[in-house]
N, C-alpha and C positions, 0 to 999 in steps of 0.2 A: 403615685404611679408615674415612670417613665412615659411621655409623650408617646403615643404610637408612629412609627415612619413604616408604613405600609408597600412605599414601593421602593420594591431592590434598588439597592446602590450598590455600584462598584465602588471599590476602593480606588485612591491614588495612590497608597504606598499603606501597610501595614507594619507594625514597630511590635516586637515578640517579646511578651513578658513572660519570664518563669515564673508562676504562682508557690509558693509555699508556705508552710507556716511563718517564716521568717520571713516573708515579703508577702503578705495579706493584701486583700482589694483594698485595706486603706493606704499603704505603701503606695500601690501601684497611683492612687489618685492624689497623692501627693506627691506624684511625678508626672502628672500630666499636664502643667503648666507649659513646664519644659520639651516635654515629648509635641506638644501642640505645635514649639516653637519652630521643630527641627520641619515642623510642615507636612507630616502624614497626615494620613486620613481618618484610617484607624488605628485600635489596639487589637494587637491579637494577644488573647491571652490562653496559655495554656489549660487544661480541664478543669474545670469548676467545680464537678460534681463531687459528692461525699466519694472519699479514699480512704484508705488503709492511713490510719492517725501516723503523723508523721512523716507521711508521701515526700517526698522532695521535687517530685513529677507531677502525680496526680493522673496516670493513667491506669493504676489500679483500681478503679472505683469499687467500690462496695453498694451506696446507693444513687441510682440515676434519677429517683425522686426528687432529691433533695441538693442544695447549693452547699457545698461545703463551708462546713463550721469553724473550723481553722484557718480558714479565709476570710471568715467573717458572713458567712452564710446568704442570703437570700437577701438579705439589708443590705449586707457589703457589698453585694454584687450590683444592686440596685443604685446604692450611694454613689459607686464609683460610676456606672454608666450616667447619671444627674451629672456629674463631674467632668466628662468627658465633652457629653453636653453642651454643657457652659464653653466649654474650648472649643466647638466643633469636630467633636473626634465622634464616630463611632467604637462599637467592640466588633473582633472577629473572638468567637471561641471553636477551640481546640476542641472535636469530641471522639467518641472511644465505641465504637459501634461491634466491636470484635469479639468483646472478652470484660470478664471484669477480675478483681482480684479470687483468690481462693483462701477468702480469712473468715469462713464461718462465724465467730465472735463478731465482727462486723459487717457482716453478708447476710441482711432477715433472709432475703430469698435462698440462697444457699444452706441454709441454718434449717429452713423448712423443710429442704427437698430432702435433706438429711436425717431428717427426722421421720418424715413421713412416706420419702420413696417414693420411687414414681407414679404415684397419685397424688402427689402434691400436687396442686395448684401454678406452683412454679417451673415443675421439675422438667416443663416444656421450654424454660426459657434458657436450660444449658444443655451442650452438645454430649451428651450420656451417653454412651452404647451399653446398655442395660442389661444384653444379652451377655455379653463377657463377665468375667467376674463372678460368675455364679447369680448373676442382680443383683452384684452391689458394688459401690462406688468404691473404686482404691485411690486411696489418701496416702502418697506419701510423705509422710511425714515424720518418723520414726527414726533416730539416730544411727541403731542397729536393728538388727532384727529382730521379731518382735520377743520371741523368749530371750533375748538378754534384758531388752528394758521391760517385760510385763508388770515390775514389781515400781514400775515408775510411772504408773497409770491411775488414776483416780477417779472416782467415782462420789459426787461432790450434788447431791437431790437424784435431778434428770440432768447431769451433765458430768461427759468426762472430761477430764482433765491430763494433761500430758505435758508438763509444763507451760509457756505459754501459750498453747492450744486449747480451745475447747469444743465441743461437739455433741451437740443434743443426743439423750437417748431416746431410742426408739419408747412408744407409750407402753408401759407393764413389764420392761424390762431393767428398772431400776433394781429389783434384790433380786437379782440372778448370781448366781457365783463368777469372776470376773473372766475364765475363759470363754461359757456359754452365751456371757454379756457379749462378749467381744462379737462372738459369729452370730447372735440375734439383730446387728445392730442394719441397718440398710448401706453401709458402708464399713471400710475393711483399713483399718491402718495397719497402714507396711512400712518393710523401710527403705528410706528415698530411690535407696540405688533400683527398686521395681518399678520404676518409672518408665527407666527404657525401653523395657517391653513388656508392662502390664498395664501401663496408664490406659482408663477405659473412659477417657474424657476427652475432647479435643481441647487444645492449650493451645498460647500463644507461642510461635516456635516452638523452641523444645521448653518452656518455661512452665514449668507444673506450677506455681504460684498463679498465673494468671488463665481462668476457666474459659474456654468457648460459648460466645451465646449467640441464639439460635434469632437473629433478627430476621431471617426470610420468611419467620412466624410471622405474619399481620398482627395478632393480640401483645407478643413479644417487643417487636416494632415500635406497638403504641406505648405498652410500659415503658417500655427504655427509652423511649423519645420524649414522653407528655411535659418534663417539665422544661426542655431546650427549648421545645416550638413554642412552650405556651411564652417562655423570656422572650422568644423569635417574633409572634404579635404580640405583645405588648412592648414590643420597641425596647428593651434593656438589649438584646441583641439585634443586630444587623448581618452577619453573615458567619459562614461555616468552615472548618478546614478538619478534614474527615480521617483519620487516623487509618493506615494498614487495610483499605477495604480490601486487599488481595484476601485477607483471611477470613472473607465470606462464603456462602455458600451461591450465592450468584448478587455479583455485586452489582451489575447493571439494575438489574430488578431491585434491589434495595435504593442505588440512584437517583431511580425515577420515582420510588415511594417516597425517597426525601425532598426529593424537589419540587411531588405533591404536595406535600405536609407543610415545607417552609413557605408556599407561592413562590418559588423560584430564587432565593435570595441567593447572592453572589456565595458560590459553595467550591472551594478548589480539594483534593484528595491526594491525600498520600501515596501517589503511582509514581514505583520505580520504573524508568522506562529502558529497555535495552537501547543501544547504537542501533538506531535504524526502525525501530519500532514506533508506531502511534497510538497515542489517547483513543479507543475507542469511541469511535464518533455516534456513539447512539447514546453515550452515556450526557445524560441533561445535568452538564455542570460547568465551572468558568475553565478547569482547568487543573493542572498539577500542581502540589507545593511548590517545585519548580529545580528537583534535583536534576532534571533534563537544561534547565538554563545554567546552570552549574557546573555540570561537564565541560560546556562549550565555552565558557566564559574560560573556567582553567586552563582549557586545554588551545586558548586563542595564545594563553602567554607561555606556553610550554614547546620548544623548541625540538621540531622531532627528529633532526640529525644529531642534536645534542644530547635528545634521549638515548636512539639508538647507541652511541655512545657511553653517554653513562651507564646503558644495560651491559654491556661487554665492559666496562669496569668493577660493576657489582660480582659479574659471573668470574671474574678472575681472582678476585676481593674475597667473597665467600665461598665460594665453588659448590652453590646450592647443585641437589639434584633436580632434574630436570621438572620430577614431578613432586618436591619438594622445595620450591621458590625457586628454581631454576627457568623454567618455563611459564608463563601465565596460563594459558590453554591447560596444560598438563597437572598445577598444581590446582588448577580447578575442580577439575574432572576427578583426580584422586583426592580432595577436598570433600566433595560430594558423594563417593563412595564411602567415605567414611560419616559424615554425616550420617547418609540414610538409612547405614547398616547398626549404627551406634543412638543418635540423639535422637533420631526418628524410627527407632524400629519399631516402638507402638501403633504409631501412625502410620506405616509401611503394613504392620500385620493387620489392623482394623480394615485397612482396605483391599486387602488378599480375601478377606473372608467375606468382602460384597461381593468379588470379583468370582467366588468361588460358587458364592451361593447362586451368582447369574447364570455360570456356567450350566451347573448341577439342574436347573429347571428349567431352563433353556430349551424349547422344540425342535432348534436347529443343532443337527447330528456334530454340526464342525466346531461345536462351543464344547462338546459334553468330551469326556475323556481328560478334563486336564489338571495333573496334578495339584496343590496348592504351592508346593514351593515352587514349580514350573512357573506358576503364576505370579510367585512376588519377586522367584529373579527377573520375569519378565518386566512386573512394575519398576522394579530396581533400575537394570538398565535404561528403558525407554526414561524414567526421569530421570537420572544423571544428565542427559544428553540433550536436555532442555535450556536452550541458549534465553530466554525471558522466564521471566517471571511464574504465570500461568497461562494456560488458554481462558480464554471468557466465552462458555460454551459450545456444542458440536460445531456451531461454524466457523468460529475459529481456530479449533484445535488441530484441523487438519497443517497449519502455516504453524506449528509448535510442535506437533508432536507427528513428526515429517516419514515420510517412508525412508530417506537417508539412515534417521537417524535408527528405524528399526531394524533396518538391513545390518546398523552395526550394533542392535541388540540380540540378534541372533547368535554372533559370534559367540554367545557367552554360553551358549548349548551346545554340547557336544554331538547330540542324537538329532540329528535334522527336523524327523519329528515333534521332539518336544520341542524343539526352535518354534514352532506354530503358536505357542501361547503367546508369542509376539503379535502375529497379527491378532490372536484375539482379544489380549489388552487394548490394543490399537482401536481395533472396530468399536470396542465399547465405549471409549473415551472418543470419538467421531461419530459413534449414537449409529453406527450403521449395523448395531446386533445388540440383543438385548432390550429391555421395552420394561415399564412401569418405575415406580416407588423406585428399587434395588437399581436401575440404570443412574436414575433423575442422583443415587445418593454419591453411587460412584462415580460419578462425572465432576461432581462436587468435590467431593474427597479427595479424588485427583486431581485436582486443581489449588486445596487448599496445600495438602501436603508438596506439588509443586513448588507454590510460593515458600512455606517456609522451608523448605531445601535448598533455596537459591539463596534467600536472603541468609541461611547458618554458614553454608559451604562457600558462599561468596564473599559476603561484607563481615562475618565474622569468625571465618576460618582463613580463606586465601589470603585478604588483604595484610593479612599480619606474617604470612607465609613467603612472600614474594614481595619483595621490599625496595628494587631498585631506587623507586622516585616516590616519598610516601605520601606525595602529594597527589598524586594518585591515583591513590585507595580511597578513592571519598565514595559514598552514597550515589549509586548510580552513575561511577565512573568505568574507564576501560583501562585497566592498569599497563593491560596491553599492547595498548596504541592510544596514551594520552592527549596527544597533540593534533588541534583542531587548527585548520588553515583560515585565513581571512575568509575565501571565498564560501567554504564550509561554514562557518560561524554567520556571513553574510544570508547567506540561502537558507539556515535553520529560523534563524531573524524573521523573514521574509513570511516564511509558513506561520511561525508563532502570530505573527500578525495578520494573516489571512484568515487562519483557521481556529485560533483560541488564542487572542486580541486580550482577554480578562484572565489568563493565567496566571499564577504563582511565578515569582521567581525569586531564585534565595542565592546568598552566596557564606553564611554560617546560617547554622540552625543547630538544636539542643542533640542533635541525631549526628552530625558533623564529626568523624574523628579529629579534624583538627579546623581549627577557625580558618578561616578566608584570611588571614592577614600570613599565618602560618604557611600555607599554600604558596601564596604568591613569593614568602620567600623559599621556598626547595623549590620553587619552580626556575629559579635563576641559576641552579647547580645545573641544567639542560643546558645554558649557555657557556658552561667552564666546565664541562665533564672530567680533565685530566685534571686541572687544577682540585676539584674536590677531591676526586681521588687519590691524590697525594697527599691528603690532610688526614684522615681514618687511617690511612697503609700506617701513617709517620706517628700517630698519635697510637695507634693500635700497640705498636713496638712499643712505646716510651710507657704503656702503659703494662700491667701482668692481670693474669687472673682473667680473660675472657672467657666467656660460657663459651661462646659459640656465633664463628664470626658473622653469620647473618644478622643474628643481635646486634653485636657492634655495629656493625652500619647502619640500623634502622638507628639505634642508638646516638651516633654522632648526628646522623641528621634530625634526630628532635631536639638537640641540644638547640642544633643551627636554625632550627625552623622558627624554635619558642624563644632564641634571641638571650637567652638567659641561661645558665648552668645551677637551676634550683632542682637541688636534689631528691628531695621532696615528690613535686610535682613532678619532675620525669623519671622518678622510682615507681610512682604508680602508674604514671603511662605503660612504661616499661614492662611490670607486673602484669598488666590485664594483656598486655600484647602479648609475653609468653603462652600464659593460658590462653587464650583464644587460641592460637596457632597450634597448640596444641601437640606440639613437636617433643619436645621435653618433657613439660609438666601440663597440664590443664586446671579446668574449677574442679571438675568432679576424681580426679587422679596426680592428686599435686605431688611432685618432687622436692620436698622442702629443701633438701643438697643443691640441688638446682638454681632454687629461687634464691638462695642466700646466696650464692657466689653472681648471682644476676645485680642483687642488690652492692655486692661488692664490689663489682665491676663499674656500675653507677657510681658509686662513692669516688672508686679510684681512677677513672676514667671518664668519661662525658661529664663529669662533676669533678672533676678533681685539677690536678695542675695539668696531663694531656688536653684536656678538653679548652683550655684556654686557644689551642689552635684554632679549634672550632669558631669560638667566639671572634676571633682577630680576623676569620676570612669573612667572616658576617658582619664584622663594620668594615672590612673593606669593599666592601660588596653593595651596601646599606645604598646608595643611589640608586641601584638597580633593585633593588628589593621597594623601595619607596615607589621606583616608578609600576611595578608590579602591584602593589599596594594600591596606590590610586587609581592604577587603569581599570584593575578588579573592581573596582567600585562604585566607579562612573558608571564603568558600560553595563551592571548590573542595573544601577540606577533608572538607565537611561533608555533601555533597550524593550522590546515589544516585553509585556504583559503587565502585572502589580511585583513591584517591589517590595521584600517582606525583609525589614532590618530585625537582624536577632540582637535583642539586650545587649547593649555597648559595644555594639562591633559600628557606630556613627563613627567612631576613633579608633584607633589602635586597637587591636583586642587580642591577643596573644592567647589562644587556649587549646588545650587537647583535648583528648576524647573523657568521654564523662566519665568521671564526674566531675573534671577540673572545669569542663565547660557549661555550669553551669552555677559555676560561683554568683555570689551576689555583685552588680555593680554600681555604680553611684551615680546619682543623676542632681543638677548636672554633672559631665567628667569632671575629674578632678586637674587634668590638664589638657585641655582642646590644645589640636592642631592641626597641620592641613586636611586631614581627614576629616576632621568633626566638621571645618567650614565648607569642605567638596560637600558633605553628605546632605548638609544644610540646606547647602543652595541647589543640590538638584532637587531633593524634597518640595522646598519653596517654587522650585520651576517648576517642578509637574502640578503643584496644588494652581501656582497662576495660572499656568497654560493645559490644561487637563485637556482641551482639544485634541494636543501637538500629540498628547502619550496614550489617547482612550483607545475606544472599540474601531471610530471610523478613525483613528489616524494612519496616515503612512508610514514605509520605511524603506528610505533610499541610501546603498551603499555611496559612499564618495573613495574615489581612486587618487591618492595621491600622484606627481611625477617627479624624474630625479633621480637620483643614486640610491636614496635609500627609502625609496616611494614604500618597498614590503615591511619598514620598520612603523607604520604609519594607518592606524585601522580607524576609521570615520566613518561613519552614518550621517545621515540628517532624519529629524521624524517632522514629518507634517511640513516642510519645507519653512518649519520656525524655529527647529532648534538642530543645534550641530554637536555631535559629540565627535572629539578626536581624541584617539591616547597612543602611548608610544609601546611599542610590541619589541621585547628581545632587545633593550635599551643597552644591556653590556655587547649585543655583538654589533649592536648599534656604536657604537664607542671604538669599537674595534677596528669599524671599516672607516673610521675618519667622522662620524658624525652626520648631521644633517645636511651638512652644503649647498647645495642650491635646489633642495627639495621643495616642490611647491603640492598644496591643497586647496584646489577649484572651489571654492566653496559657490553654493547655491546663490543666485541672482539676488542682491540687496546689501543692503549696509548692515555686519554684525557687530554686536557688545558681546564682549569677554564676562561670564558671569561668573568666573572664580576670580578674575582679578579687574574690577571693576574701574572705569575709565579706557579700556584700550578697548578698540575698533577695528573690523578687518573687512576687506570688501572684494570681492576678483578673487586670483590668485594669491592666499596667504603663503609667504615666506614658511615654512615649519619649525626652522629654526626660532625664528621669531613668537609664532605661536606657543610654542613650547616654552618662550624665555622663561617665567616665573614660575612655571611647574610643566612637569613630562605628558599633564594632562589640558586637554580647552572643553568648557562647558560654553559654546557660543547660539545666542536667540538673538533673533532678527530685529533690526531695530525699526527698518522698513522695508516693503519689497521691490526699493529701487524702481 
């Protein structure tokens, strides 16, 4: 048995392994030599628990009992945390509190509840609406519909069979004739396409493969948790990172039952945060993954007259419509419309029908009289119009679901009167009407179906939609208005370390449409907006056979991003970007005419002899992309909360959205370079000096002076270590360079910890600073 460590540690930096069959917990432990060296703290590894065989993720689970077997199960996890051990590393695990898969075959619990119906035992631990359906669960899963394939069903003891499907039969209806079989059964296979608005189960977004489970149950809670906490005191684990809890039913109150359960151990959550929006300060945890330090870190090296500019290059380029990639605001908003009314209309009608039933019994005369579809245009509008995530209960909901925004849910009613189901959505979801079970479920529901309408219509419809800068479009960005000032990035700094000191911060992760090295270089087209734009116009021409020029642009700039013209890898980038956008073709209504002239355009285009342009402006560019690249990195490093390195992004890491980022990579690199040494030696400084970067340390901006004092963003933490990096290094270049730019640094004698042997004391030169790289990692040598 692993040694028990009973009292919570924060981390110093966390280092992200993808678990899957092909990189098992004995993999990962014969990479923790190396991983030990670069100077973390811990491992974070992705879900552990039993999945759906063959996972390449492992947020599918099937059993939360049990340590996954294809990882090497309960020993392997065990072996590798001894291993870690011995290096001084803890583990963080990845867990999945939300949802588990929907594979019967490998799901006891699921398999039961199917069997036996809502007396199961289990059939409390998934989110069912029992009433729908006739009482029985719809299973899409069925190619066509059912009488084309009924003669493609089998019945095989107590189990049918549907090709790779299988699904207990009900007890004593094994020799029934197979339609009678079909409707005795506690569940109802359809086909797929009755998802959309029959599905009688809550899922994760629109994803019918992954079930809703019911963790606000206590007994549920305990199942699905007994074997994390029991790893959690016996010391194989040390701390937590909480998967999507927006898709709870009140996530606060799960929370604070986990941070019961663990005694508090360092636990950061998957919260997407709006511009301008806070962590719920009642919630007992270290903090966010840390897509909120990720914005601001982008959007430090993203230049916002250059943006503005590249945005009136894009609009002249493609001549999207307004509310078709044309506008962000706009292509939002009709993103979302189509979401709610399409991917979520199951989940739009389940919660018309709480809404209706509250009305309907309701004593208060001003609830009663209102139709049902009154009622789900009203849900309809008032969620579009939801600028975060969700509300987290009546008292916050009033600051989300705003009287502005019902004023302009009214408009959508003709009869002034029925405009009233506006306020009466409103008042239920602010708890100011309505009372019991049916309030507590639709307060909930509207909350769940919030989040996953933000997160379909935003990060998986817009961002592919509206394509100016696709750097962007990351996870909890503002595609909008991506560019963050010093002073802005200074003063979020400040909070982070006032108020959740132990947070997450990430700058790639397995959720990332394109890596952090990717980013930082489309973020330098901000500093050259006319110059890119002459490259796609030139190359567009030389090139035939475009789909459709919005493509093309998103198109040339993944070429330039990923630094490479592999047709391959940015065929499928390319691919999932159409469907997602959903403009042309989509997953579920694909255009195969479409996709193949998409695929041709790749061939002969961004991959082909035009795209060579592309490539030649990215090595002429390649300084300013490096010094973006390292500044990304540091100030990630270095800046208030715990730094979480994703799989090989210590070095270079070039990748796009999944699945290409999520390749396997090689430890150690296969060829370090400044990167891999920057990543090292701040690693190495926060593990020395954990004072300078913990809970009680500071953070003080430093002002450069000079000419080109605003190319020049510095902090000091703890008045022992100084980070500087260089911001907007090409218009930096442009106005002449550094020249007699100086940086005050803090009273004492410093060492240069990226280029060891140089000293600086007073006012450092920044030319000078800067000699050997665009970035200075400087610790105090004394405090003079």
């Amino acid at each position: 048995m692993t040694p028990e460590r009973p009292d919570p540690v924060v981390p110093t930096a966390t280092y992200r392994l993808q678990l899957q069959p092909d990189f098992p917990f004995a993999a990962a432990a014969a990479a923790v030599p190396y991983l030990a060296s670069l100077g973390v703290s811990h491992l974070h590894l992705s879900p552990v628990l039993e999945a759906v065989p063959g996972s390449t993720h492992g947020y599918d689970v099937v059993d939360p009992a049990r340590v996954r077997e294809e990882l090497g199960g309960e020993e392997g996890l065990r072996a590798l945390a001894r291993t870690a051990r011995e290096h001084g590393l803890g583990l963080v695990v990845d867990i999945v509190p939300n949802h588990m898969a929907m594979a019967p075959r490998h799901n006891h619990a699921l398999w039961e509840v199917l069997r036996e119906g809502p007396k199961s035992p289990y059939a409390r631990w998934f989110d069912i609406d029992w009433e729908a359906q006739g009482g029985r669960m719809l299973l899409p899963v069925l190619g066509q519909p059912l009488g084309s394939v009924i003669d493609e069903l089998r019945v095989d003891g107590d189990v049918l069979r549907y090709y790779d499907h299988a699904f207990p039969l009900r007890e004593g209806t094994e020799e029934l004739p197979l339609p009678q079989l079909l409707d005795a059964q506690w569940y109802r296979l359809a086909w797929w396409r009755l998802a959309r608005t029959e599905l009688n189960y809550r899922r994760f977004f629109s994803i019918s493969e992954l079930i809703g489970v019911r963790v606000e149950d206590p007994e549920v809670f305990e199942a699905t948790h007994a074997t994390i906490l029991r790893l959690l005191h016996e010391g194989v684990v040390d701390g937590l990172r909480v998967d999507h809890p927006d898709g709870l039913a009140d996530p606060g109150t799960y929370l604070q039952r986990l941070h019961e359960a663990t005694g508090g151990r360092w636990t950061v959550v998957e919260k997407i945060l709006a511009d301008g929006e806070g962590l719920p300060v009642s919630w007992p945890v270290a903090g966010t993954t840390g897509y909120d330090a990720l914005r601001h870190i982008d959007g430090l090296f993203t230049d916002p007259a250059g943006f503005g500019e590249l945005l009136g290059q894009y609009r002249r380029f493609a001549n999207p419509q307004p509310d078709r990639g044309g506008d962000w605001a706009a292509t939002v908003r009709r993103a979302a419309y189509k979401v709610i009314t399409h991917e979520l209309a199951t989940e739009v009608r389940r919660l018309t029908r709480v809404a209706d039933r509250l009305c309907a019994a309701s004593p208060d005369p001003a609830l009663r009289d209102r139709a049902p579809w009154a009622l789900r245009t009203a849900l309809q509008e008032l969620l579009v119009r939801l600028e975060v995530y969700r509300p987290y209960g009546p008292g916050d909901a009033a600051s989300v679901v705003t009287e502005a925004a019902a004023a302009e849910a009214r408009r959508a009613f003709v009869v002034p009167e029925e405009a009233g189901a506006v306020d009466v959505v409103r008042d239920l979801v602010l708890g100011r009407a309505g009372e019991g079970a049916d309030l507590a479920e639709f307060q909930a529901r509207f909350a769940q179906t919030a989040s996953a309408l933000r997160a379909k219509s935003v990060e998986d419809t817009a961002f592919y939609r509206y394509v100016p800068l696709l750097s962007a479009n990351e996870v909890g960005g503002d595609p909008g208005g991506p560019a963050v000032s010093p002073e802005d990035f200074h003063g979020y700094c400040a909070r982070v370390q006032r108020d959740w000191p132990a947070t997450g911060t990430v700058a790639s992760t397995h959720d990332t449409k394109r890596s952090a090295d990717v980013r930082a270089a489309l973020a330098v087209l901000t500093e050259c907006p006319q110059r890119w734009a002459d490259v796609p116009a030139q190359a567009t021409r030389a090139g035939d056979g475009v789909p459709d020029p919005q493509l093309a642009w998103a198109a040339w700039q993944t070429v330039f991003g990923l630094g490479t013209a592999d047709e391959e890898r940015v065929g499928q980038a390319l691919l999932k970007h159409v469907r997602e956008a959903g403009l042309h073709t989509s997953w579920t209504e694909q255009e195969p005419a479409y996709e193949e002239a998409v695929a041709a355009f790749v061939a002969a285009g961004p991959c082909g002899a035009p795209g060579e342009q592309v490539i030649a402006l990215r090595r002429a560019l390649e300084p300013h992309v490096r010094a973006n690249v390292l500044g990304t990195a540091l100030v990630q490093l270095t800046m208030p909360g715990v730094p979480d390195v994703y799989q090989g992004t210590e070095g270079e890491y070039l990748a796009l959205v999944d699945p290409d980022n999520r390749r396997p990579v090689h430890f150690p690199p296969d060829r370090p370079g400044d990167k891999d040494a920057l990543t090292a030696a701040a690693l190495r400084l926060r593990a020395r000096q954990p004072g300078a970067f913990g809970e009680a340390a500071t953070y003080a901006p430093l002002t450069a002076e000079g000419p080109a004092a605003a190319h020049c963003v510095a902090f000091a933490r703890s008045a022992q270590v100084v980070t500087a990096v260089t911001r907007l290094s090409l218009r930096l270049t442009e106005a002449g360079g550094w020249r007699d730019t100086q940086l005050p640094l803090p009273p004492g004698r410093w060492s240069d910890v990226l280029s060891p042997g140089r000293e600086f004391t007073g006012h450092a030169r920044v030319a000078e600073l800067f000699g050997p790289l665009p970035v200075a990692l400087l610790e105090q040598v004394n405090a003079g």
